[in-house]
Backbone as a chain_set.jsonl record, in Angstrom:
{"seq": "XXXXXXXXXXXXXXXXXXXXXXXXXXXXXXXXXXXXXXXXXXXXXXXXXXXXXXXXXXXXXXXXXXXXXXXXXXXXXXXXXXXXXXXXXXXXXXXXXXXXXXXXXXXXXXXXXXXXXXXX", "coords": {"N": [[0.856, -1.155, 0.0], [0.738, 2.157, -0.563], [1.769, 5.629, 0.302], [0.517, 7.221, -0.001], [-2.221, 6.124, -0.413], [-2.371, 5.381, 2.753], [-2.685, 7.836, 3.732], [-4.596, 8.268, 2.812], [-6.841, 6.262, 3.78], [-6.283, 6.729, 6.843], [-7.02, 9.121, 7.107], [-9.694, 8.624, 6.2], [-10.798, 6.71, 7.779], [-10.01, 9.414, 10.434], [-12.004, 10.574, 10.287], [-14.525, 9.192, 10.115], [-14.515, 8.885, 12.613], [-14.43, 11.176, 13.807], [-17.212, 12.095, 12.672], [-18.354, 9.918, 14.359], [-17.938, 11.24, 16.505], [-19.307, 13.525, 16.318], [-22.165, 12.667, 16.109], [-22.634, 11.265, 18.497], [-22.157, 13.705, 20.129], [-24.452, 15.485, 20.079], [-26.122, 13.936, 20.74], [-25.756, 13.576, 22.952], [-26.059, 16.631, 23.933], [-28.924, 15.921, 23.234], [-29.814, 14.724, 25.401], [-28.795, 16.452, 27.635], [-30.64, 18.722, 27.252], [-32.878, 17.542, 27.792], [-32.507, 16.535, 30.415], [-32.015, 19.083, 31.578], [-34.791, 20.035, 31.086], [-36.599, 18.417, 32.408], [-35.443, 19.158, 35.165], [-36.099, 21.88, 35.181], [-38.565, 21.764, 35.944], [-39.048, 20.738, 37.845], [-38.045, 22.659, 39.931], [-39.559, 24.628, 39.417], [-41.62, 23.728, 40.465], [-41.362, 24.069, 42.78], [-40.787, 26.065, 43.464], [-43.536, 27.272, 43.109], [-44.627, 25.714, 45.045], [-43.611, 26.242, 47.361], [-44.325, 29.411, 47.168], [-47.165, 29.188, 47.204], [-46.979, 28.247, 49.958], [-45.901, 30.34, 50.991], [-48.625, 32.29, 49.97], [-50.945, 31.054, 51.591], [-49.954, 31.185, 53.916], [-49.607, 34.254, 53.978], [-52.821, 34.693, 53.779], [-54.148, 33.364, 56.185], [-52.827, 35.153, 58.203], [-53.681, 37.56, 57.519], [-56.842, 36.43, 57.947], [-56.382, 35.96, 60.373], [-56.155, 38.188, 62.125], [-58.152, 39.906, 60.996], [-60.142, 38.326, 62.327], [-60.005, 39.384, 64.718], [-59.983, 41.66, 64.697], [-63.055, 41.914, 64.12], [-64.363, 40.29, 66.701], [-63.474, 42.491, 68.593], [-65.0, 44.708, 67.794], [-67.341, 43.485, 67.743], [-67.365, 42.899, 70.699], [-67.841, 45.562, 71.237], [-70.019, 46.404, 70.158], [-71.823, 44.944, 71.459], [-71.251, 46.25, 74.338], [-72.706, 49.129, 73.208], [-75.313, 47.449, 73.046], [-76.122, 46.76, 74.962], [-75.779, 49.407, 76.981], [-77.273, 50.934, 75.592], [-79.761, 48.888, 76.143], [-80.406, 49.241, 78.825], [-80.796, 52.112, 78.931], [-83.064, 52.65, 77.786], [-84.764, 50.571, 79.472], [-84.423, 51.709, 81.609], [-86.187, 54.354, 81.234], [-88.559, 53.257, 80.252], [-90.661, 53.113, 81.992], [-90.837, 55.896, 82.952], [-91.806, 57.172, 80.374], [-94.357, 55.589, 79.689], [-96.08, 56.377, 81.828], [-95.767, 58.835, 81.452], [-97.09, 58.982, 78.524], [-99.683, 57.923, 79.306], [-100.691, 59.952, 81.237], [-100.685, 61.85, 79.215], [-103.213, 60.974, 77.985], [-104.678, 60.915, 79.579], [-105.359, 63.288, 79.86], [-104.001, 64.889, 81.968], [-101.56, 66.125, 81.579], [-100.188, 69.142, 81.126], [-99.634, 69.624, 77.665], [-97.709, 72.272, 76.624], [-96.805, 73.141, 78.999], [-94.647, 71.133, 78.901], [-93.123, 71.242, 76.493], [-92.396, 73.614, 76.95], [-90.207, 73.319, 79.293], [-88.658, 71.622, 77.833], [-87.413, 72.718, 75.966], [-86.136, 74.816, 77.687], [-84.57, 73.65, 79.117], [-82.833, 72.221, 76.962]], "CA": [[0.0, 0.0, 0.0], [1.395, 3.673, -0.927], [2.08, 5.948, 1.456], [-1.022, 7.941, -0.416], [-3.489, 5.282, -0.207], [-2.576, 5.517, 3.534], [-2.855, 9.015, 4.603], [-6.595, 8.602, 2.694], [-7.298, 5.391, 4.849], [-5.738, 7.912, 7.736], [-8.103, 10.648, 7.338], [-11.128, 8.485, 6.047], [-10.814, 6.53, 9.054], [-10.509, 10.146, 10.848], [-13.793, 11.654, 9.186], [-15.347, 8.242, 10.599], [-14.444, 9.056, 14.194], [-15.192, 12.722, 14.056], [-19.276, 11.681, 12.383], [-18.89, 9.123, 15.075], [-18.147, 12.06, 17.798], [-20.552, 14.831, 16.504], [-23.468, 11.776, 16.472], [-22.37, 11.453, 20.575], [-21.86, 15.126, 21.119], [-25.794, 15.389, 19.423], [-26.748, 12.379, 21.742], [-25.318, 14.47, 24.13], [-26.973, 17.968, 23.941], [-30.216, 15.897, 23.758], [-29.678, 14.496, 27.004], [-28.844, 17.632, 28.448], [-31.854, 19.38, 27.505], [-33.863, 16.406, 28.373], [-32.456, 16.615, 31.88], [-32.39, 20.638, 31.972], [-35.814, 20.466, 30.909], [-36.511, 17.894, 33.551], [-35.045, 20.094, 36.359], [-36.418, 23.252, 35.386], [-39.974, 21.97, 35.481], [-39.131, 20.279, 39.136], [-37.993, 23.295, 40.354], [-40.937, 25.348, 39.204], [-43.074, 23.489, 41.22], [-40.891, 24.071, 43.725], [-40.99, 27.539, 44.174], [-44.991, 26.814, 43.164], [-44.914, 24.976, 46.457], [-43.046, 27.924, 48.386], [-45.557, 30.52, 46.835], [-48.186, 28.669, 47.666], [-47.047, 27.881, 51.314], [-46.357, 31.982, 51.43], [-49.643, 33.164, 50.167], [-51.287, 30.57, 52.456], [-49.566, 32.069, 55.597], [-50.805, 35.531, 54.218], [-54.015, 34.636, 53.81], [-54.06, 32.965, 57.615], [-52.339, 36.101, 59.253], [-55.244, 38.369, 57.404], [-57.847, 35.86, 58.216], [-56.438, 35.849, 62.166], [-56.497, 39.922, 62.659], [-60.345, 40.432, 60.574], [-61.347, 37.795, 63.23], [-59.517, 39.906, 65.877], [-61.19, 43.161, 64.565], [-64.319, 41.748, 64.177], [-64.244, 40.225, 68.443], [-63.369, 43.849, 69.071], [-66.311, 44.863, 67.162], [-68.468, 42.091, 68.695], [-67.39, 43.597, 72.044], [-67.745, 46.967, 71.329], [-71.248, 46.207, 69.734], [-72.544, 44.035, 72.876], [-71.774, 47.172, 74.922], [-73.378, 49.656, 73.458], [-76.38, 47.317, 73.389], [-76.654, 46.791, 77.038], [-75.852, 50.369, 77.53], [-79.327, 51.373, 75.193], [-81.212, 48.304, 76.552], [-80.443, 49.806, 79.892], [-81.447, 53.418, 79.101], [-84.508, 52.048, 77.136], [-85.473, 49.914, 80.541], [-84.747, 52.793, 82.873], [-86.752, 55.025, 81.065], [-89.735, 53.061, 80.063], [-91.907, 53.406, 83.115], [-91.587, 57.435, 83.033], [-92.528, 57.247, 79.249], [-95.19, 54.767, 79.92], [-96.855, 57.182, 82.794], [-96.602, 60.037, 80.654], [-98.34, 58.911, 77.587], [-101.052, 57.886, 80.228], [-100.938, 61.052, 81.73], [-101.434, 62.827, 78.248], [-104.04, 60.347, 77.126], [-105.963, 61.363, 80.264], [-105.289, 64.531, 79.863], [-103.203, 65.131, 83.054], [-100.503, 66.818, 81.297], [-100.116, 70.399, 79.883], [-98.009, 69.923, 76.113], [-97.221, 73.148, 76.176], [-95.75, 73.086, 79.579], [-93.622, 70.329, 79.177], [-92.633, 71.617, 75.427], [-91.531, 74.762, 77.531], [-89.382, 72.624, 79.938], [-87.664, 70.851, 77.332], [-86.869, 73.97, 75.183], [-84.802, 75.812, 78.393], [-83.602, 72.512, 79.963], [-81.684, 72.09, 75.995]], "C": [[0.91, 1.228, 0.0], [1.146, 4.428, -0.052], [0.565, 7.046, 1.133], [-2.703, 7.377, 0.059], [-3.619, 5.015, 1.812], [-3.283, 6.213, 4.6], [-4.509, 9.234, 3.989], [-6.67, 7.934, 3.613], [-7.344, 6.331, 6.216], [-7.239, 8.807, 7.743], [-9.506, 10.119, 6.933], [-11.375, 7.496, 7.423], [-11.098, 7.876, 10.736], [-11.833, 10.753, 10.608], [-14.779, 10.255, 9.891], [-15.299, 9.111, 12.439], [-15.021, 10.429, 14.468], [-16.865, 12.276, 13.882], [-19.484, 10.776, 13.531], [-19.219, 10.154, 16.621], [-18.662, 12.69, 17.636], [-21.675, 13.925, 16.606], [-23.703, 11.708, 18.075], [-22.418, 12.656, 21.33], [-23.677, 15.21, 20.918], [-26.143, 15.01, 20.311], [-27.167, 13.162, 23.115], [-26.222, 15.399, 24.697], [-27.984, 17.554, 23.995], [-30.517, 15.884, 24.973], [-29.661, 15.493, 27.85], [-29.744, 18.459, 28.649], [-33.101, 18.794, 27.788], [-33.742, 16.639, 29.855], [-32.7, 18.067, 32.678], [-33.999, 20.941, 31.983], [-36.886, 20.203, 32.078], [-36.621, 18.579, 34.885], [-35.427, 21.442, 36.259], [-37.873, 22.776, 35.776], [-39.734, 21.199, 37.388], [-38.528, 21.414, 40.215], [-38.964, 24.404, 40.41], [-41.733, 25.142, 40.059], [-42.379, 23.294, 42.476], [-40.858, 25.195, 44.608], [-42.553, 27.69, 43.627], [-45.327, 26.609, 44.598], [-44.942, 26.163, 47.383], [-43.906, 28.833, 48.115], [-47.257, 30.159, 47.363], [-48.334, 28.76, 49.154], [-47.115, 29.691, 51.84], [-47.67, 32.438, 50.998], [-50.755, 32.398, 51.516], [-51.271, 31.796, 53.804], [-49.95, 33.511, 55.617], [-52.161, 35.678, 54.355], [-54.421, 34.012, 55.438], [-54.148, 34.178, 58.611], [-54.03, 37.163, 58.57], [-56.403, 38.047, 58.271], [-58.093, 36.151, 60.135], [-56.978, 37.708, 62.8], [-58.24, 40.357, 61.935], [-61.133, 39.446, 61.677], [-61.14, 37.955, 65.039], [-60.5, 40.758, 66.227], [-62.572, 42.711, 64.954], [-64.866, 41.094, 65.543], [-64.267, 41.852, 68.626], [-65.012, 44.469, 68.674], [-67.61, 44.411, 67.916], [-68.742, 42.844, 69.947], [-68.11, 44.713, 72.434], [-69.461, 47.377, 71.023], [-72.597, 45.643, 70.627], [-72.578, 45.363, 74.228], [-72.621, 48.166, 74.706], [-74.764, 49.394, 73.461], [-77.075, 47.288, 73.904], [-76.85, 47.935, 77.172], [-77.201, 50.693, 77.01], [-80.059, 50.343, 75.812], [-81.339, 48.972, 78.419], [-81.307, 51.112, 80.296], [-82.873, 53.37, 78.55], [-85.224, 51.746, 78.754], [-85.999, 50.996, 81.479], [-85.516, 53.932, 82.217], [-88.554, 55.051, 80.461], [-91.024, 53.13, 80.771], [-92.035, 55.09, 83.108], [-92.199, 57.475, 81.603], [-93.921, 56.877, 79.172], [-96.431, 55.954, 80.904], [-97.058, 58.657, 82.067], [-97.433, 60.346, 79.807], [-99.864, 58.508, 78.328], [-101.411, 59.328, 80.83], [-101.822, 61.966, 80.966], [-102.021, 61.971, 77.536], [-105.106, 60.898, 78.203], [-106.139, 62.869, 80.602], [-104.677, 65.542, 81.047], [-102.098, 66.262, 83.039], [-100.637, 67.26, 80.193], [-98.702, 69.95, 79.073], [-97.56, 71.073, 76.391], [-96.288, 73.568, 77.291], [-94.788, 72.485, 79.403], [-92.387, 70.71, 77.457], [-91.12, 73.357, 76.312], [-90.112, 74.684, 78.34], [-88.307, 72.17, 79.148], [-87.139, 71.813, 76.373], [-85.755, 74.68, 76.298], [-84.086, 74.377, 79.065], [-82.475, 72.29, 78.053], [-80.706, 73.245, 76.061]], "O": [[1.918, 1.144, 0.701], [0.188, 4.079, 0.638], [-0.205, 7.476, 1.992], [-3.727, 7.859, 0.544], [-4.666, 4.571, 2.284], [-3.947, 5.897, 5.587], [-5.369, 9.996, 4.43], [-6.612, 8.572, 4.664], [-8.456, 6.652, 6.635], [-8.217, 8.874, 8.487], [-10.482, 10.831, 7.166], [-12.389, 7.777, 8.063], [-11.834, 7.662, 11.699], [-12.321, 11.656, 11.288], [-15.934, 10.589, 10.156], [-16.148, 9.748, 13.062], [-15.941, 10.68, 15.247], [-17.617, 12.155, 14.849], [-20.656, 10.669, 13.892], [-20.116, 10.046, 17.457], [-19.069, 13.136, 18.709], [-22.472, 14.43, 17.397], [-24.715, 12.027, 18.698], [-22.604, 12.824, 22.535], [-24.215, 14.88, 21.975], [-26.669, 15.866, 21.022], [-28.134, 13.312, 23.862], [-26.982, 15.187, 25.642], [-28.705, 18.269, 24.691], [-31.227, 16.67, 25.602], [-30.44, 15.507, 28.803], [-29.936, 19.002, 29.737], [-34.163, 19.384, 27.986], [-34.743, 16.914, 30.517], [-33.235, 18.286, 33.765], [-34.491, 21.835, 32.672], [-37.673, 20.996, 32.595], [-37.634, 18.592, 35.585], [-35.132, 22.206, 37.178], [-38.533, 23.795, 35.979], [-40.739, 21.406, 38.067], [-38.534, 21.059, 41.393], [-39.126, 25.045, 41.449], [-42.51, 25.982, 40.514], [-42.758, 22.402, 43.236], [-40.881, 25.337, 45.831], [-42.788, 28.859, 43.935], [-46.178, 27.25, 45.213], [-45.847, 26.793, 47.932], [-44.441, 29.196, 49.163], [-48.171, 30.877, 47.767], [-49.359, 29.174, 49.695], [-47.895, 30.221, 52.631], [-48.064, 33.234, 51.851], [-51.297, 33.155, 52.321], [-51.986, 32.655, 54.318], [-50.421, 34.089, 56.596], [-52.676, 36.625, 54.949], [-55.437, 34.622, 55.769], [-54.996, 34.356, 59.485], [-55.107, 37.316, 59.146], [-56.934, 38.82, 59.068], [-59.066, 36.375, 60.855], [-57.831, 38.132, 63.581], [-59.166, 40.983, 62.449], [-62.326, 39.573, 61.949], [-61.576, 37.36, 66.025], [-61.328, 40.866, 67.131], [-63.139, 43.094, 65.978], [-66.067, 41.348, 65.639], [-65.382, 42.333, 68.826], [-65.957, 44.545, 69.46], [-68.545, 44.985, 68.473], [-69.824, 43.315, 70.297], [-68.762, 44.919, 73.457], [-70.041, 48.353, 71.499], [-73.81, 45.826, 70.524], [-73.561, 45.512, 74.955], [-73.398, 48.425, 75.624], [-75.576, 50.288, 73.7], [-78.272, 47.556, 73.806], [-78.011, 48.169, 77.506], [-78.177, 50.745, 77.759], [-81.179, 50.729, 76.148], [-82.412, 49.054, 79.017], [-82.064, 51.319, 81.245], [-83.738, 54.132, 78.982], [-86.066, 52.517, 79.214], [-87.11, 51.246, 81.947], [-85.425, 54.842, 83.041], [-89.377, 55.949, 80.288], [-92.154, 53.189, 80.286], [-93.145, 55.606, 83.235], [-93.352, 57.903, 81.656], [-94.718, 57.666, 78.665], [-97.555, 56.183, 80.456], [-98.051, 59.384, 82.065], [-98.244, 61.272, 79.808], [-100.96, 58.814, 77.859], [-102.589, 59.682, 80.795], [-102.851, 62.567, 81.272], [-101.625, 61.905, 76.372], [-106.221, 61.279, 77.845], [-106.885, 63.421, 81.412], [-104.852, 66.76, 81.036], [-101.768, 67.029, 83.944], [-100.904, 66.826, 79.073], [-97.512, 69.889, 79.382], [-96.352, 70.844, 76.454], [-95.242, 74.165, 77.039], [-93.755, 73.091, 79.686], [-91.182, 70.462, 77.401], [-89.958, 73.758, 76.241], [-89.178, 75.481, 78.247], [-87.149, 72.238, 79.561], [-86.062, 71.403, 75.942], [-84.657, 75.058, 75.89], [-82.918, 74.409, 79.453], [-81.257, 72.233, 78.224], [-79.721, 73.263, 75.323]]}, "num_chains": 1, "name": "protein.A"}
């Protein structure tokens, strides 16, 4: 064999190995974006998770203080009911005696109009 017919063999033998290593590098890069693709989509739902677990805990802490406010409220709502059913109670027997009064005609309107004009 000639030292010609070598250095082809030589280099067609190289040109094999190279098509054989860009087919592997190929192989390759799939793999990689197979696995990148993989790991991006398991990390997604990773900080999915985390977003999730934070709006949670905001929605909790809201939920805990509107059902703070709204006790306060409650409270604040229960007193001044007592306080009117109180002033209601204590004042229903003089109301009560007066509309009797001025049904039997007991009591001058125009006095008591007079009373309540300088007593304001």
């Amino acid at each position: 064999m000639s030292s010609v017919e070598q250095i082809i063999n030589a280099l067609s033998s190289l040109e094999t190995d190279l098509d054989n290593l860009n087919s592997r590098v190929n192989d390759m890069k799939k793999r990689i974006l197979a696995y990148s693709a993989t790991e991006i989509e398991k990390q997604k739902q990773k900080v999915i998770v985390l977003a999730n677990e934070d709006a949670k805990g905001l929605v909790d802490a809201a939920r805990k203080e509107a059902e703070n406010e709204s006790a306060i409220i409650m409270a604040e709502t229960e007193k001044i009911t007592s306080t009117t059913k109180k002033n209601i109670d204590s004042s229903l027997p003089k109301a009560v005696e007066f509309v009797v009064k001025t049904i039997l005609g007991q009591v001058d309107l125009t006095d008591n109009r007079k009373n309540q004009n300088t007593s304001s």
